[in-house]
Biotite code that builds the C-alpha atoms (Angstrom):
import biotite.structure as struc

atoms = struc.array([
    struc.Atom([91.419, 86.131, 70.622], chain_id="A", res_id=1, res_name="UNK", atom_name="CA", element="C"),
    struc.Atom([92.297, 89.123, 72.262], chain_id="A", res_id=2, res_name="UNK", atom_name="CA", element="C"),
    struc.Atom([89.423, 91.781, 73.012], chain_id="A", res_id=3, res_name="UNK", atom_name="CA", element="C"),
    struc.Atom([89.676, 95.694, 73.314], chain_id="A", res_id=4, res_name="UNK", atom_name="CA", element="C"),
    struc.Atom([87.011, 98.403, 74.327], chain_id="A", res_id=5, res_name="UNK", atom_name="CA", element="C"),
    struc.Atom([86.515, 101.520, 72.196], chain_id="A", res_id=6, res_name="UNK", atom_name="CA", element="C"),
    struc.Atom([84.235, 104.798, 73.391], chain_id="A", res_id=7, res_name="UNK", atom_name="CA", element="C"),
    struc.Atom([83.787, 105.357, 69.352], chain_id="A", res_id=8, res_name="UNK", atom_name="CA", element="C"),
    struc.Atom([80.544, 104.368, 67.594], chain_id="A", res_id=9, res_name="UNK", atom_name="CA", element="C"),
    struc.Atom([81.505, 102.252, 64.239], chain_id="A", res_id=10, res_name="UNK", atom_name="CA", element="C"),
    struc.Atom([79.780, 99.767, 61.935], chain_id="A", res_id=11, res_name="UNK", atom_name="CA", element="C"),
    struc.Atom([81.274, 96.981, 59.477], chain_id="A", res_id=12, res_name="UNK", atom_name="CA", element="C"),
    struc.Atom([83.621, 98.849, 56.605], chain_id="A", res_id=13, res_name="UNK", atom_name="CA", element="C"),
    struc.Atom([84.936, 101.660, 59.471], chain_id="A", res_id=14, res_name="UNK", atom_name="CA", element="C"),
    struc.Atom([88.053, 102.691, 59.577], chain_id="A", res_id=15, res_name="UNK", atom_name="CA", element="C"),
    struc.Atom([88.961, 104.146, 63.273], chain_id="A", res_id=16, res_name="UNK", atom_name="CA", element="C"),
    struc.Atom([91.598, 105.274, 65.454], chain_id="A", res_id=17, res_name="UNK", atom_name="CA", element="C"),
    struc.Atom([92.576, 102.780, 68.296], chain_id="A", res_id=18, res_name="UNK", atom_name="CA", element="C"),
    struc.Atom([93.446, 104.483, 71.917], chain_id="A", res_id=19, res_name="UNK", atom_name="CA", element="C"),
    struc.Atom([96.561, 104.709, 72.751], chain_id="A", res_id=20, res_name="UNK", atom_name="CA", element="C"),
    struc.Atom([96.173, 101.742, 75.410], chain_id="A", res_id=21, res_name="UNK", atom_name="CA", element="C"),
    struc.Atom([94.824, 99.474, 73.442], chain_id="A", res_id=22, res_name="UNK", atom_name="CA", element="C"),
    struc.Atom([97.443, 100.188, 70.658], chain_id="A", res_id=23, res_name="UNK", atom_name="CA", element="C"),
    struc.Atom([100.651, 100.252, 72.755], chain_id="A", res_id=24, res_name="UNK", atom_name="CA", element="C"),
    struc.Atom([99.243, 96.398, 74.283], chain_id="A", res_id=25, res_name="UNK", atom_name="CA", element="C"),
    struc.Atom([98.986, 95.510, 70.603], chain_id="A", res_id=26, res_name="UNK", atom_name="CA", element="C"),
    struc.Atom([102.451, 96.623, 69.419], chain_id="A", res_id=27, res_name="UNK", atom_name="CA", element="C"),
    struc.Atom([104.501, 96.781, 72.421], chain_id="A", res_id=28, res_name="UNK", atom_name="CA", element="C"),
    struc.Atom([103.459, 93.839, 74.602], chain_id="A", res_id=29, res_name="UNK", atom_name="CA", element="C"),
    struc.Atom([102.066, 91.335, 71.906], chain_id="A", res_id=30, res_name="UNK", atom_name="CA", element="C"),
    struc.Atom([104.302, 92.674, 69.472], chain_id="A", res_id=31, res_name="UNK", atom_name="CA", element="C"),
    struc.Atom([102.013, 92.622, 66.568], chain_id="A", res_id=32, res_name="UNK", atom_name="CA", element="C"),
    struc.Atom([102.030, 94.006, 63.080], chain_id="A", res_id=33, res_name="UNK", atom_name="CA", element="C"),
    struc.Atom([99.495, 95.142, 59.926], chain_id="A", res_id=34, res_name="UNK", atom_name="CA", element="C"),
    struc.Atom([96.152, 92.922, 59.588], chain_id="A", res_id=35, res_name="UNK", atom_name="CA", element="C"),
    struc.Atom([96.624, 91.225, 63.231], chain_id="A", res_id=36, res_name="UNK", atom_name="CA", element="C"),
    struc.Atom([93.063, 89.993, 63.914], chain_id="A", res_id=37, res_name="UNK", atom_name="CA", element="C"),
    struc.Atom([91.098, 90.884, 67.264], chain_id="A", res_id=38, res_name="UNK", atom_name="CA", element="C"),
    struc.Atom([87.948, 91.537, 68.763], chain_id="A", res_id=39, res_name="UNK", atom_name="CA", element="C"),
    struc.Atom([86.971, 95.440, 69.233], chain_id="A", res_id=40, res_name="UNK", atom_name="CA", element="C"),
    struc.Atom([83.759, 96.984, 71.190], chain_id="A", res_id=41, res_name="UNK", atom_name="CA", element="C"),
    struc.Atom([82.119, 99.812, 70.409], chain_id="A", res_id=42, res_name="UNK", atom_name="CA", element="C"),
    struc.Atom([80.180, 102.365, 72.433], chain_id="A", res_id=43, res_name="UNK", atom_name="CA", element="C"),
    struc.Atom([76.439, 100.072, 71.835], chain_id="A", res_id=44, res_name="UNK", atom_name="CA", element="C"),
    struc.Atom([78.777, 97.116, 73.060], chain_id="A", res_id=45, res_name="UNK", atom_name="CA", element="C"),
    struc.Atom([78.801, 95.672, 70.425], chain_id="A", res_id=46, res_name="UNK", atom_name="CA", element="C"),
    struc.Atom([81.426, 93.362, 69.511], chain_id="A", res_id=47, res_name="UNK", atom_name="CA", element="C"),
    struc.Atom([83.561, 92.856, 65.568], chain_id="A", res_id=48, res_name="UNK", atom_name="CA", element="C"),
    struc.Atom([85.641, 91.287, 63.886], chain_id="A", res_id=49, res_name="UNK", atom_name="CA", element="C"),
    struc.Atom([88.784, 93.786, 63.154], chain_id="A", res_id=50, res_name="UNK", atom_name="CA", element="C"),
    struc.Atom([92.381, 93.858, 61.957], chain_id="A", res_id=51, res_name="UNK", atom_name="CA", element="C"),
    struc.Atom([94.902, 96.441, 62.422], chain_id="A", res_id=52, res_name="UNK", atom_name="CA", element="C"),
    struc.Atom([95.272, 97.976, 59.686], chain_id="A", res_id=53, res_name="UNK", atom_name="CA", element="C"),
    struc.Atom([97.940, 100.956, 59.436], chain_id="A", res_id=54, res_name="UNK", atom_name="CA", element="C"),
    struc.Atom([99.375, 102.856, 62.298], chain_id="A", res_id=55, res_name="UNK", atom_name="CA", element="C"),
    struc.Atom([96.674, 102.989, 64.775], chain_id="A", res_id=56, res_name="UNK", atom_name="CA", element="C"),
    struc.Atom([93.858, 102.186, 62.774], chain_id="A", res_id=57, res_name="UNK", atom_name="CA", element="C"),
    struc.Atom([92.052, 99.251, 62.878], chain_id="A", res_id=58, res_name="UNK", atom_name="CA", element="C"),
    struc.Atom([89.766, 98.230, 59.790], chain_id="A", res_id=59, res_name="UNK", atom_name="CA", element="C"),
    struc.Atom([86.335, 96.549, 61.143], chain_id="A", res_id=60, res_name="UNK", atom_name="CA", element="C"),
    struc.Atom([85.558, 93.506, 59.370], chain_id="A", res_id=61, res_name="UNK", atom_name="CA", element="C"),
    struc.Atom([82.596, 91.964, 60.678], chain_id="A", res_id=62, res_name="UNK", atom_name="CA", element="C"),
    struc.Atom([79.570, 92.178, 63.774], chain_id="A", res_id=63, res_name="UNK", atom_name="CA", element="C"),
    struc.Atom([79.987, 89.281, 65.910], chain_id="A", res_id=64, res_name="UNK", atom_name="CA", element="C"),
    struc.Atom([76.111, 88.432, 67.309], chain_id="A", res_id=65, res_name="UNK", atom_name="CA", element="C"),
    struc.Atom([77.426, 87.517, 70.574], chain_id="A", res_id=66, res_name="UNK", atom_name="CA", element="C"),
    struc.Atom([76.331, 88.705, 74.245], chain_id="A", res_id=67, res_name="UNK", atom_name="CA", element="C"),
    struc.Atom([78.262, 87.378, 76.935], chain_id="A", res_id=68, res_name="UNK", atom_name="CA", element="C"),
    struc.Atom([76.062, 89.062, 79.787], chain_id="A", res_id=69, res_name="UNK", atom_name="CA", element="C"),
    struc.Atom([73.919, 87.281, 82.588], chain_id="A", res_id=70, res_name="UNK", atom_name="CA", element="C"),
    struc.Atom([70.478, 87.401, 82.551], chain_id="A", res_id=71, res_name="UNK", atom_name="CA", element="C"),
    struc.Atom([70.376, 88.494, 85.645], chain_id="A", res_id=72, res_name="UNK", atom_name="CA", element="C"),
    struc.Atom([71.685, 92.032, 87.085], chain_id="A", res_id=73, res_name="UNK", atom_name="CA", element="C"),
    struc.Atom([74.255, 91.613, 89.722], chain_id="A", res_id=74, res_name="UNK", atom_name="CA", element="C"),
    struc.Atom([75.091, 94.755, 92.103], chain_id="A", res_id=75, res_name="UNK", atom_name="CA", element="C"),
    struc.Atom([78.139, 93.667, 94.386], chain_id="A", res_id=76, res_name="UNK", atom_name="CA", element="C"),
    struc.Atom([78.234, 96.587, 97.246], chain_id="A", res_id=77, res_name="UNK", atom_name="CA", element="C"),
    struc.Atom([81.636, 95.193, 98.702], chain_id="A", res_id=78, res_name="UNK", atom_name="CA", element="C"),
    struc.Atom([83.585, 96.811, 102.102], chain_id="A", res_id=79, res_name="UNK", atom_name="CA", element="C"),
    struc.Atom([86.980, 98.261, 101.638], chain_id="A", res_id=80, res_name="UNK", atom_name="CA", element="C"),
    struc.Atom([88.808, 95.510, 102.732], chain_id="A", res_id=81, res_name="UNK", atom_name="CA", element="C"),
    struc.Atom([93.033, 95.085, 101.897], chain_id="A", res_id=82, res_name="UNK", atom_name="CA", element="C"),
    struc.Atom([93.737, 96.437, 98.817], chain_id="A", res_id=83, res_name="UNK", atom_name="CA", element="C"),
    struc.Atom([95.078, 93.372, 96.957], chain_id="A", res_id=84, res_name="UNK", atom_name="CA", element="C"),
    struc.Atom([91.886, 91.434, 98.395], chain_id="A", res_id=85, res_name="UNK", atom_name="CA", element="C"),
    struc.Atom([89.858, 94.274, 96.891], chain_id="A", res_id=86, res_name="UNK", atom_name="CA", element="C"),
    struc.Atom([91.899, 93.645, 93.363], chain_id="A", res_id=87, res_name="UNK", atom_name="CA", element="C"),
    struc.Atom([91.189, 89.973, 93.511], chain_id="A", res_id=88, res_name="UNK", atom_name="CA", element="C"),
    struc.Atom([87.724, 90.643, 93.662], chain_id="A", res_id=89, res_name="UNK", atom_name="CA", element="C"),
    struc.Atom([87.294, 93.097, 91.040], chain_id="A", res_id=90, res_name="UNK", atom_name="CA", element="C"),
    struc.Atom([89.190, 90.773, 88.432], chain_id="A", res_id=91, res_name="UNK", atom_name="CA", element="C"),
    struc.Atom([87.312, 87.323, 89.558], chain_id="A", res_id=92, res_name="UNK", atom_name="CA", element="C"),
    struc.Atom([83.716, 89.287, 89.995], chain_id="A", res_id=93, res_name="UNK", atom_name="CA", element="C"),
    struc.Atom([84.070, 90.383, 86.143], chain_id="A", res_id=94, res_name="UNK", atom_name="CA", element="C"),
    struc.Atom([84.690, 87.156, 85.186], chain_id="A", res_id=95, res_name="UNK", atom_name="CA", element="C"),
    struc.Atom([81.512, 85.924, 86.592], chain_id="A", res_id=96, res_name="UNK", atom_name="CA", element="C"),
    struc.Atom([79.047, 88.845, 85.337], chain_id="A", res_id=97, res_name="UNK", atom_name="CA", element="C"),
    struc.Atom([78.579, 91.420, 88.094], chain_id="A", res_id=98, res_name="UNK", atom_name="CA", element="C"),
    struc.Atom([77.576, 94.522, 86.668], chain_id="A", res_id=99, res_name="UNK", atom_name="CA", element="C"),
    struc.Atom([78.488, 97.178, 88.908], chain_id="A", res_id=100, res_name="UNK", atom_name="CA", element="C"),
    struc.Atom([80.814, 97.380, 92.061], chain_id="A", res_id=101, res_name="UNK", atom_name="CA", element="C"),
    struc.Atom([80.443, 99.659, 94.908], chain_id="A", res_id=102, res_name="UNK", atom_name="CA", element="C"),
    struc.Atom([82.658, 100.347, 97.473], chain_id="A", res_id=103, res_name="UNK", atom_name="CA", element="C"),
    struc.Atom([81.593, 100.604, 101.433], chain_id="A", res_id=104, res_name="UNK", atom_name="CA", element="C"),
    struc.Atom([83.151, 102.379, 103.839], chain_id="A", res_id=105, res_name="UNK", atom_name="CA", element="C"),
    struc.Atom([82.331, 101.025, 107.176], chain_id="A", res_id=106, res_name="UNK", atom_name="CA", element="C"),
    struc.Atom([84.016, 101.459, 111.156], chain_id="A", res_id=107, res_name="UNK", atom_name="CA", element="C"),
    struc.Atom([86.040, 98.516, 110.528], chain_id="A", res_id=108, res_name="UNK", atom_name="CA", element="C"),
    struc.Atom([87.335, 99.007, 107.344], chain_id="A", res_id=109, res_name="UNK", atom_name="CA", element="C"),
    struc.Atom([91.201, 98.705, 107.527], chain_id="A", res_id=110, res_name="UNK", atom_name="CA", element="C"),
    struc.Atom([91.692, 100.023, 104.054], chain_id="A", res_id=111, res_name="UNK", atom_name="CA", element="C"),
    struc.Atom([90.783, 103.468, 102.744], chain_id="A", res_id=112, res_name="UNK", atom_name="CA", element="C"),
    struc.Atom([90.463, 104.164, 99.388], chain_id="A", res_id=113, res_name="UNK", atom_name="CA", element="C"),
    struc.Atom([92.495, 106.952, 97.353], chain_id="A", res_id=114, res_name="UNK", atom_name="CA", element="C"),
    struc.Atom([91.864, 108.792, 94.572], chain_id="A", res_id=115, res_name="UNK", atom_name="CA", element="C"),
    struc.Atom([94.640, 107.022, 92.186], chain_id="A", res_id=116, res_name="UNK", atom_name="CA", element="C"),
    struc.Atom([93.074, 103.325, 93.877], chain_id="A", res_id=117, res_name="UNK", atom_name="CA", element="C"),
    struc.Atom([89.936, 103.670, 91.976], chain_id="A", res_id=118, res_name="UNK", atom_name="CA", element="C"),
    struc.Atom([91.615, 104.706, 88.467], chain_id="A", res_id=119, res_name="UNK", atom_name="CA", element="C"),
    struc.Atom([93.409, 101.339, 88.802], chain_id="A", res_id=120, res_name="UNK", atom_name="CA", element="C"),
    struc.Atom([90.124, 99.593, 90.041], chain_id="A", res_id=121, res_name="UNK", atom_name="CA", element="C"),
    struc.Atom([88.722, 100.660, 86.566], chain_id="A", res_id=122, res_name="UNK", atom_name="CA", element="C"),
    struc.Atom([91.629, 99.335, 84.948], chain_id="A", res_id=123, res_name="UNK", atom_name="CA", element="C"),
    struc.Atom([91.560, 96.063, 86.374], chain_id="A", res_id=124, res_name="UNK", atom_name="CA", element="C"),
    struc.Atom([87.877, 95.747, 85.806], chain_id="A", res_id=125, res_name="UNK", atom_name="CA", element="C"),
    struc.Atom([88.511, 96.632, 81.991], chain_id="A", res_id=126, res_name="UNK", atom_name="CA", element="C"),
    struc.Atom([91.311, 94.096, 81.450], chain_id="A", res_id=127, res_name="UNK", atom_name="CA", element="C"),
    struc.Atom([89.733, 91.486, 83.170], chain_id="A", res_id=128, res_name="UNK", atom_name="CA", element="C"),
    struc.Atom([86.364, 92.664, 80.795], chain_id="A", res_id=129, res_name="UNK", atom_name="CA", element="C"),
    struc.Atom([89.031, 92.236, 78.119], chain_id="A", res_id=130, res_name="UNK", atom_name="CA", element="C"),
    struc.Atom([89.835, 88.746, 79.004], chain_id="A", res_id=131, res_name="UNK", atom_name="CA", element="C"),
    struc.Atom([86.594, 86.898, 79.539], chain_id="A", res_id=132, res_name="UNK", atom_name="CA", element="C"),
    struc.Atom([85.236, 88.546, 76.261], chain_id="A", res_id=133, res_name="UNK", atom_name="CA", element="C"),
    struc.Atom([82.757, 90.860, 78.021], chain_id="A", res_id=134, res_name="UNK", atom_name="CA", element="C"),
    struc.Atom([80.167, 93.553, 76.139], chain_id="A", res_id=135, res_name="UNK", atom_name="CA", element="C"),
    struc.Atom([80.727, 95.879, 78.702], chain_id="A", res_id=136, res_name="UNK", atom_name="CA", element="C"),
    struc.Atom([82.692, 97.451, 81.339], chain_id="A", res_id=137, res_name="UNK", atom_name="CA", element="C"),
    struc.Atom([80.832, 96.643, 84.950], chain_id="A", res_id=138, res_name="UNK", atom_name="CA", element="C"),
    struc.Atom([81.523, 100.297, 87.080], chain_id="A", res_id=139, res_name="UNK", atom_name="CA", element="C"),
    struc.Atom([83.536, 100.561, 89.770], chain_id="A", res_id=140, res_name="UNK", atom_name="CA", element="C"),
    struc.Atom([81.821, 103.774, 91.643], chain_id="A", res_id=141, res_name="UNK", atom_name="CA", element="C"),
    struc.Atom([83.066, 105.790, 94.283], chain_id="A", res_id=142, res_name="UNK", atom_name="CA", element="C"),
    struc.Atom([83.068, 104.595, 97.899], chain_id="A", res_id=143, res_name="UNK", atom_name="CA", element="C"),
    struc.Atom([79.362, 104.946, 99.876], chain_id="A", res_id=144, res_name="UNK", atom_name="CA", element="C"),
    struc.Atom([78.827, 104.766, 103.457], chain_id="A", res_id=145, res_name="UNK", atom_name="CA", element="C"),
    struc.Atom([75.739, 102.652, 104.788], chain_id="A", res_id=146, res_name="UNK", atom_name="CA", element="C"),
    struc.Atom([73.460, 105.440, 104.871], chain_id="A", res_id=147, res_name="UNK", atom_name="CA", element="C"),
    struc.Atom([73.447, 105.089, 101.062], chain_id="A", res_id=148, res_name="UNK", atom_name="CA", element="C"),
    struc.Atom([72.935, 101.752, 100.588], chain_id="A", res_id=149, res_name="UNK", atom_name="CA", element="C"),
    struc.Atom([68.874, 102.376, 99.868], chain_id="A", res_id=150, res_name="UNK", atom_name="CA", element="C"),
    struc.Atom([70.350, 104.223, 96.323], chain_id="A", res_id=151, res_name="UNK", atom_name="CA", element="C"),
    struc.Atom([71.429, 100.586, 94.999], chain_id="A", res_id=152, res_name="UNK", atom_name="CA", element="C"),
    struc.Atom([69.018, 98.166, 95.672], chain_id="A", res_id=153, res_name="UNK", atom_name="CA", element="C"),
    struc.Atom([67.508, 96.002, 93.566], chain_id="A", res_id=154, res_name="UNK", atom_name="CA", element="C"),
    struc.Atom([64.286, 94.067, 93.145], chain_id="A", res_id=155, res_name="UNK", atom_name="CA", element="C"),
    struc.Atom([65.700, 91.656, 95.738], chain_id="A", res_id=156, res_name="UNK", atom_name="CA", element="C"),
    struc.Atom([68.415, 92.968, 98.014], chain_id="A", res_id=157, res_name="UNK", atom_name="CA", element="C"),
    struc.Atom([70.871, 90.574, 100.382], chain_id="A", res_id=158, res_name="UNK", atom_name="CA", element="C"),
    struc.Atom([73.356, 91.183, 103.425], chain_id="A", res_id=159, res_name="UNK", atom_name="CA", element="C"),
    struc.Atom([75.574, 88.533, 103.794], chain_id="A", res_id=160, res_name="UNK", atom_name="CA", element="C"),
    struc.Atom([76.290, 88.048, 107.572], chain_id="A", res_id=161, res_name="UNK", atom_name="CA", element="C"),
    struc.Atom([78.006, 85.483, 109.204], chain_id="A", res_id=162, res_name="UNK", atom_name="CA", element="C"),
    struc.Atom([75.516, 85.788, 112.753], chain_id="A", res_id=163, res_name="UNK", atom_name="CA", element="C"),
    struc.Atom([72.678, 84.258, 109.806], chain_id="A", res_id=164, res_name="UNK", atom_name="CA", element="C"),
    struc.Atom([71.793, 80.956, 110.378], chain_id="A", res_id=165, res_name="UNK", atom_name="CA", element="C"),
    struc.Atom([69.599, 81.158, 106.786], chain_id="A", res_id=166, res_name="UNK", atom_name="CA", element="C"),
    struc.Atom([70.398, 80.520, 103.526], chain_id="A", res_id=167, res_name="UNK", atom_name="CA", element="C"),
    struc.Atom([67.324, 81.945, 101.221], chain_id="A", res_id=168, res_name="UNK", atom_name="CA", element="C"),
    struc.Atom([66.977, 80.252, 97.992], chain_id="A", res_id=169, res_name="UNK", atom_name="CA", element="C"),
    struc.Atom([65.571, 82.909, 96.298], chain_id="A", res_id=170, res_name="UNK", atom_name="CA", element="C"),
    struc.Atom([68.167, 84.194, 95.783], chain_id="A", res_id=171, res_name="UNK", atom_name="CA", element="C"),
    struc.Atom([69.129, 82.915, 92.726], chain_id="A", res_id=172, res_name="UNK", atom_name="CA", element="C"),
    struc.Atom([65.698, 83.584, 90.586], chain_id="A", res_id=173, res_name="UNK", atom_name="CA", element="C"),
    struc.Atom([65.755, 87.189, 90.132], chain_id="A", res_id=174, res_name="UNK", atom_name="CA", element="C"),
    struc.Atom([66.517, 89.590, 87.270], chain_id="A", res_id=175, res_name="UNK", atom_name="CA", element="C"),
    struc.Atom([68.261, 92.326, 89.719], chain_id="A", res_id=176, res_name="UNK", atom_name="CA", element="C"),
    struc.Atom([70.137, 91.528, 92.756], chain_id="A", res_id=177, res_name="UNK", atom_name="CA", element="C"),
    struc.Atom([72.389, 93.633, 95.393], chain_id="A", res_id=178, res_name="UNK", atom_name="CA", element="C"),
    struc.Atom([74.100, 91.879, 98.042], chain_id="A", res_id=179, res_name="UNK", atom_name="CA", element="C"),
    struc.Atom([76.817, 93.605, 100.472], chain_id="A", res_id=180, res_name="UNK", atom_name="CA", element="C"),
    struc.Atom([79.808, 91.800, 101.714], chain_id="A", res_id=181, res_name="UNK", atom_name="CA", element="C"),
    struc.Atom([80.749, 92.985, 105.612], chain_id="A", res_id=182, res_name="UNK", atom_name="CA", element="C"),
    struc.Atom([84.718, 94.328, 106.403], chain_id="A", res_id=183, res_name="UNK", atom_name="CA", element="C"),
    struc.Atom([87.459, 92.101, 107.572], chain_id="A", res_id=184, res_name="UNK", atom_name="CA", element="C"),
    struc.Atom([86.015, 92.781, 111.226], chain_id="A", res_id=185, res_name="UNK", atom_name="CA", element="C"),
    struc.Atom([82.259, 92.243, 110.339], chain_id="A", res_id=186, res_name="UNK", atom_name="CA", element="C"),
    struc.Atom([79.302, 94.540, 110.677], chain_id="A", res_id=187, res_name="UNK", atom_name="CA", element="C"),
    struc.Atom([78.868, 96.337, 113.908], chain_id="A", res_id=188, res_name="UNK", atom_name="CA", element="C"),
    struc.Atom([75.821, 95.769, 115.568], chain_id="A", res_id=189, res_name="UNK", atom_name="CA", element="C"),
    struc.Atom([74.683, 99.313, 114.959], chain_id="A", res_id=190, res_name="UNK", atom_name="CA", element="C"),
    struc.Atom([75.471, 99.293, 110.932], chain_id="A", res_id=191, res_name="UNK", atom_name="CA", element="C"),
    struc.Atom([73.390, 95.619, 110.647], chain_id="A", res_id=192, res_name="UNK", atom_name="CA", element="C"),
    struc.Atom([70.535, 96.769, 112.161], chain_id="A", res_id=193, res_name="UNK", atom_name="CA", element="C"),
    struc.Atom([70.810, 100.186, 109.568], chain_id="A", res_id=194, res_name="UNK", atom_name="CA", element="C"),
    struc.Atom([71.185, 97.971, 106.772], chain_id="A", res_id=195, res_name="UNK", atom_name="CA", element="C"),
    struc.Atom([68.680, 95.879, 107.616], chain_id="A", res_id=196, res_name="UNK", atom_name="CA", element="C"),
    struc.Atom([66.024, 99.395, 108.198], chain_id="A", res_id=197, res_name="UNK", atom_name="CA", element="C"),
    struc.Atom([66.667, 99.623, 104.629], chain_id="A", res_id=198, res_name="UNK", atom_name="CA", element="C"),
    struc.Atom([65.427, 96.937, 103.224], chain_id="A", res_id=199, res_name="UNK", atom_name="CA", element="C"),
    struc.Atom([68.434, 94.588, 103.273], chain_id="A", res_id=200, res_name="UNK", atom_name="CA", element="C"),
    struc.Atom([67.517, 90.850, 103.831], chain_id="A", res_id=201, res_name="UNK", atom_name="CA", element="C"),
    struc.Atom([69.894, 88.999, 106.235], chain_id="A", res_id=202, res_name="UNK", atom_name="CA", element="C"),
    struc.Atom([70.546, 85.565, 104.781], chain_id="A", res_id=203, res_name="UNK", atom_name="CA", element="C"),
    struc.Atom([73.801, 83.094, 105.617], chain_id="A", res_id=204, res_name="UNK", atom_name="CA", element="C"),
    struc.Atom([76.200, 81.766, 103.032], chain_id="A", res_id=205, res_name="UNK", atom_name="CA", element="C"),
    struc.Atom([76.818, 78.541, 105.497], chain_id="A", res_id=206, res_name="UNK", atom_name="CA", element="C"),
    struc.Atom([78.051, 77.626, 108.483], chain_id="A", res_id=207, res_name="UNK", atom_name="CA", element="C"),
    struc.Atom([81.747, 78.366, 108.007], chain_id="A", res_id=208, res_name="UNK", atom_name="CA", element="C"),
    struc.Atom([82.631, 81.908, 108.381], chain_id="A", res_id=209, res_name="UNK", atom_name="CA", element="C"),
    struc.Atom([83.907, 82.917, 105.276], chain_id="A", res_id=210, res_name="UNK", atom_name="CA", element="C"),
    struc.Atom([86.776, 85.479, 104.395], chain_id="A", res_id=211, res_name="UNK", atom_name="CA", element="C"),
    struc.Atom([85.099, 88.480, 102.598], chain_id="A", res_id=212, res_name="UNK", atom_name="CA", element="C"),
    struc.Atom([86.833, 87.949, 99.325], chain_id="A", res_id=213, res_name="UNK", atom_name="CA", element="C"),
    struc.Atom([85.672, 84.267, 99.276], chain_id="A", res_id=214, res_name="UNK", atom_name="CA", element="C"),
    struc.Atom([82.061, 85.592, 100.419], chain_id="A", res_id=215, res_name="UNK", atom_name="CA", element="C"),
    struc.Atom([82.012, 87.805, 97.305], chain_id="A", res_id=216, res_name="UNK", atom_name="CA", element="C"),
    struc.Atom([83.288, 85.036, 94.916], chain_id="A", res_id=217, res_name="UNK", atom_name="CA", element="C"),
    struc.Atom([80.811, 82.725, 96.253], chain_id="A", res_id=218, res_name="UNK", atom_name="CA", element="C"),
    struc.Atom([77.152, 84.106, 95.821], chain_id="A", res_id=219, res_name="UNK", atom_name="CA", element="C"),
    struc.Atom([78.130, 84.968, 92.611], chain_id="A", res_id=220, res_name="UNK", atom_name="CA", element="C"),
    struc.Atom([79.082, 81.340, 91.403], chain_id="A", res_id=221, res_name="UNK", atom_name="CA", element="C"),
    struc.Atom([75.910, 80.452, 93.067], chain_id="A", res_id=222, res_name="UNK", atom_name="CA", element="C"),
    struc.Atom([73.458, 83.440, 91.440], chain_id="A", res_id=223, res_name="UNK", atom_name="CA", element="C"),
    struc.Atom([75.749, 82.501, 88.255], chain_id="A", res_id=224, res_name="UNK", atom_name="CA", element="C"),
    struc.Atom([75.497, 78.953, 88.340], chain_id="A", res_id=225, res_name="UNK", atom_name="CA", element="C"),
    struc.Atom([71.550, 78.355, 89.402], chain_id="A", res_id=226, res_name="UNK", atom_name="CA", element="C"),
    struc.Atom([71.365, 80.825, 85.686], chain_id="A", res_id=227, res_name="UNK", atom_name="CA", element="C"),
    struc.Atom([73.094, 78.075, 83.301], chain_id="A", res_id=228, res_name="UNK", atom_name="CA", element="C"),
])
């Protein structure tokens, strides 16, 4: 069933305005009419039963007890790598139940970020929230450089570096977690050893080298699956 996010508050009986998104999707690309059912969320994420009623507004029919969030709190502080690698990521980490996204700027990023890129990282993130039946939005913040890094750790706190020759298990038994995925190019020496200063554990995903979008998509399956 298809799933929209409002930034209204509402409650079972409302009667509210849709956005004009949401409502051209509805009409223009699924072509549908008067008491189509869906899914909305409000601003508590909270997730009803609606149907559109008249024009844009939608009539809210019933409070679905349903939360489709992890357990666990998953920070992914990801480099700017290629833009459509960057995409992929954004749409796939959703889908598994990362919270927040943070871009990196490092020396061998090959990809820097402009001001229109992150409006459209925001809209991927919110259709691919959209698909998987999400209660919320995960953020897609501006780009940090390393000397930031301290500002979004968590209780435990991973770099993922391909010079690691250990995997810690721990990994996977925490409420919070931050881990940052390294550029195209890797870490310079220099930037692991600041990341590291700050608190960073080094661990290794394996003994292939993995590209950074599979890196990314890969400790969150494990964090994800070691939670079901």
């Amino acid at each position: 069933m298809q799933q929209y996010f409002s930034n209204l508050n509402f409650n079972t009986g409302d009667i509210v305005p849709l956005d004009k998104d949401s409502f051209y999707h509805l009409k223009k690309v699924l072509r549908k009419d008067s008491n189509y059912t869906f899914r909305l969320v409000n601003n508590e994420n909270i997730i009803y039963h609606c149907h559109l009623y008249k024009d844009n507004l939608v009539q809210i029919d019933e409070q679905l007890d349903e939360n489709n969030e992890l357990d666990v709190d998953i920070t992914c502080v990801l480099s700017l790598i290629k833009a459509d690698k960057f995409e992929l990521c954004i749409q796939k980490l959703v889908e598994l139940g990362v919270k927040r996204i943070i871009p990196l700027n490092t020396s061998r990023c090959v990809f820097k970020l402009k001001d229109n890129k992150l409006d459209r990282f925001q809209k991927i993130a919110l259709e691919a929230s959209e698909q998987c039946h999400r209660n919320i939005v995960p953020t897609i913040t501006e780009p940090i450089n390393i000397k930031d890094l301290h500002k979004y750790k968590s209780i435990n706190n991973y770099l993922c570096y391909e010079s690691e020759k250990s995997f810690n298990n721990k990994i996977v038994n925490n409420k919070s977690i931050t881990y940052i995925i390294g550029p195209e190019g890797g870490f310079s020496d220099n930037e692991y050893k600041m990341i590291v200063e700050q608190g960073y554990e080094s661990i290794s995903l394996g003994k292939r080298i993995l590209r950074a979008e599979t890196a990314a998509i890969y400790i969150t399956s494990v964090i994800v699956g070691n939670l079901q």
